[in-house]
Structures are given as structure tokens and as C-alpha cells.
N, C-alpha and C positions, 0 to 999 in steps of 0.2 A: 236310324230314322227317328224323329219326332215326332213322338204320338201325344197328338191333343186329348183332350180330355170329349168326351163326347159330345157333352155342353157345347163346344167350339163352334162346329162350323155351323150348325141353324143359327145359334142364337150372333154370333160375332157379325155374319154376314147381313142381318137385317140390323143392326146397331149402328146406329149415327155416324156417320163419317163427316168430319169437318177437318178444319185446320189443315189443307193438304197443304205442302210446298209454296204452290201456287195463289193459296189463302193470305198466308203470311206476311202482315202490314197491311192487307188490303182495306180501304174505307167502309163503315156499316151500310152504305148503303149501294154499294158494289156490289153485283152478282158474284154470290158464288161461284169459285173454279172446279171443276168438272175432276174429280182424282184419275188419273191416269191407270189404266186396266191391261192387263195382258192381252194380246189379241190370239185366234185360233179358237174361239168356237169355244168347243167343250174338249179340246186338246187339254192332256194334263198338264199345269206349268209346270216350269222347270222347277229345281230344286232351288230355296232360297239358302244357301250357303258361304261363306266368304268368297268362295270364287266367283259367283255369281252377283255381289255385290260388292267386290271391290272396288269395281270400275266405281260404285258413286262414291265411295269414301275417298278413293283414288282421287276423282276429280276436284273434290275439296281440298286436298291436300296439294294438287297439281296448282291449283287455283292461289293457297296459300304460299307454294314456292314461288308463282311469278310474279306475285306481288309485294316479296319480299316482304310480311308484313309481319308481326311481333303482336305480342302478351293477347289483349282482349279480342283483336281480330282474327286473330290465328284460330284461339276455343272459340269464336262464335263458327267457322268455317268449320273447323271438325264436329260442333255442334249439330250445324246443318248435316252434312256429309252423313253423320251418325243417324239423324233422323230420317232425313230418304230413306237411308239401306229400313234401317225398322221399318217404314212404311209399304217401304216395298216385299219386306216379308212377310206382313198383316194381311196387303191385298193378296197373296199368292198362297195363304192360310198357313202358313210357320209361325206359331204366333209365338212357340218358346224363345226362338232364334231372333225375333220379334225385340220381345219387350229385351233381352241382352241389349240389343243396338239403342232401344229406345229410352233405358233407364242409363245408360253411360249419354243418351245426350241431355237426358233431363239433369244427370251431375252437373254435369259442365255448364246449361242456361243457368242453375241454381249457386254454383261457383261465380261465376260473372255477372250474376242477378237482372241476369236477363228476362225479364216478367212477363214479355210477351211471348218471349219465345216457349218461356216454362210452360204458359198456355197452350201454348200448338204440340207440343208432346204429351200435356193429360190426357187429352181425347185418344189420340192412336192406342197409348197405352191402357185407356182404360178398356179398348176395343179388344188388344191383347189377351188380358185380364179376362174379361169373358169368354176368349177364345179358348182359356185354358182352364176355365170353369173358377176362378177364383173372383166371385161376383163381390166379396166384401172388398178386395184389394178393386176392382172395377169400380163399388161406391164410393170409396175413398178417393180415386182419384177423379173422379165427376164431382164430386164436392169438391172439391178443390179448384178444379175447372168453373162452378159456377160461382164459388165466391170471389175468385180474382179473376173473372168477367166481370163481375162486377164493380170490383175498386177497380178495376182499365177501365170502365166504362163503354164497353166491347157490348154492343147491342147485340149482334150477331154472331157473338161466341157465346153468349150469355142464353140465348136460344137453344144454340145447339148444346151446351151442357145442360140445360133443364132439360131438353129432349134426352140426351143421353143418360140420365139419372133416371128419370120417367120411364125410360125401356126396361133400365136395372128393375127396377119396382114391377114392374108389369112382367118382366120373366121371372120374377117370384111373387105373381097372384097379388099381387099388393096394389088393389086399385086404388082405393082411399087415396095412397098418399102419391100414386102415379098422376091421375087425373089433372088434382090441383098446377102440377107441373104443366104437364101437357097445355092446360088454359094457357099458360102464363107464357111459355116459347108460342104458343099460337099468338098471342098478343102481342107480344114484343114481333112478330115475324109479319103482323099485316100493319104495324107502326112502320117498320120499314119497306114496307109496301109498297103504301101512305106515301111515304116521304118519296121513293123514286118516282112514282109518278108524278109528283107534282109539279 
């Protein structure tokens, strides 16, 4: 079995969730998509392991043979496929088993320089990262998240990785430099606001 680090499950579970699946391409000023949740109450989940998330790697792969498709599309579909299963073993608190899935798809977006997509695997992994108590590999990759939020010009990932750094900062007592953050995704978050209801 996979034992998290103690760190994991308070602090992972209250940390930022963005970029789910569902996210993905979506316009700044589209509401966010709702991550997808085990259902049964306070029933333990199942065990996140290959057998239990084959099926999504599976389908990407299923996906990849009927379309007969070759080189860049192919690794963007295993990409995908590799990122579900991660995410689906972050929500289900596996977070070792986790970031395995999650750092084999962030190879692959980083192979094919796929930039947005690199973006939508920092945050789950940095969720990881916390999960497993490693808060410096966690800051690294929120940094990383919020500067190429920034060159995409991604308002709403750009939010949620200031948010996600500011949480780092605030689960190590570090308000000074949490705060400043926190302003600035609250700002960037009622500019988009702003804009849908207008």
C-alpha cells in the first residue's frame, strides 16, 4: 500500500484544484468545470491502481487505434489518457501513484511542446507534491504554472496558480509573501467577473 506522508491528505485536499479534463481549452471567461468526485458518501474509494485506471488509459489508446492516427496525435492522446488516470488518483488520495501517471504525461506535453497542456498537468502535480509532503517540488511546479500562465495569457489559470503558490506559502506560515498573491488571483478573478457579466 501507499503511504502518504502525513502532510497529504489535510493539506492536498484544501489546495487549489483547476485544470481538470474538462478545463482544458476552455475560454477565460467560461465558468469553470466542476472536477468529477467518487460518489458513496464517506464509503472508502477504491484502490487507485492499474487495474482501476486502465480503462482511462485504455480509452485513449482505444481512441488512438480508430483513428488510425500517427506521431504528434498519438502522444497528445496518451498525454491525455496519462493525465485522467493521475487525476483520478489525486482525487481518490494516491498521490504517489499520482504524480507516476502525471510526470509521464507532463514528458510527453514537454516532448511535443504542447504548452497548454504542460499547464494543465503543473497544478494536479503540484497538488501531488503536497499530497506527499514535498512542498519545494509543489513550489516549483506553481512557479512554473504561474509564469506560463502568464506568457499564454491564460487569466484564469494564471488565478488559480497564484492561488495555488499562496496556499504553498500559507501552509508554511508565510503570510508576507502569501497575501500579495492571494490580492492578485482575487483581482485577476473579479476582472473576470467583470467581463461575464457584461
Amino acid at each position: 500500500a501507499v503511504r502518504d506522508a502525513p502532510l497529504g491528505a489535510a493539506h492536498a485536499s484544501g489546495f487549489v484544484r483547476c485544470n481538470s479534463p474538462a478545463d482544458a481549452g476552455r475560454p477565460d471567461d467560461a465558468p469553470p468545470a466542476s472536477p468529477a468526485r467518487p460518489r458513496g458518501g464517506n464509503a472508502r474509494p477504491p484502490r487507485c491502481d492499474d487495474r482501476s485506471v486502465g480503462a482511462v488509459v485504455g480509452f485513449a489508446h482505444g481512441e488512438e487505434q480508430g483513428t488510425q492516427c500517427r506521431g504528434t496525435r498519438r502522444d497528445f492522446l496518451r498525454c491525455r489518457g496519462l493525465f485522467d488516470a493521475g487525476q483520478l488518483c489525486s482525487f481518490m488520495g494516491q498521490y504517489a501513484i499520482a504524480q507516476t501517471y502525471l510526470e509521464q504525461s507532463l514528458a510527453i506535453a514537454r516532448a511535443i511542446d504542447d504548452r497548454q497542456r504542460i499547464a494543465a498537468v503543473l497544478q494536479p502535480l503540484g497538488m501531488a507534491a503536497v499530497g506527499l509532503g514535498d512542498l519545494n517540488q509543489a513550489r516549483a511546479y506553481a512557479a512554473e504554472g504561474v509564469a506560463l500562465a502568464k506568457d499564454l495569457g491564460r487569466r484564469r489559470e494564471l488565478a488559480a496558480a497564484l492561488t495555488a503558490l499562496a496556499q504553498l506559502h500559507r501552509i508554511e506560515h508565510d503570510v508576507d509573501q502569501a497575501e500579495p498573491l492571494y490580492r492578485h488571483a482575487l483581482s485577476i478573478s473579479r476582472e473576470l467577473e467583470d467581463h461575464e457579466s457584461a
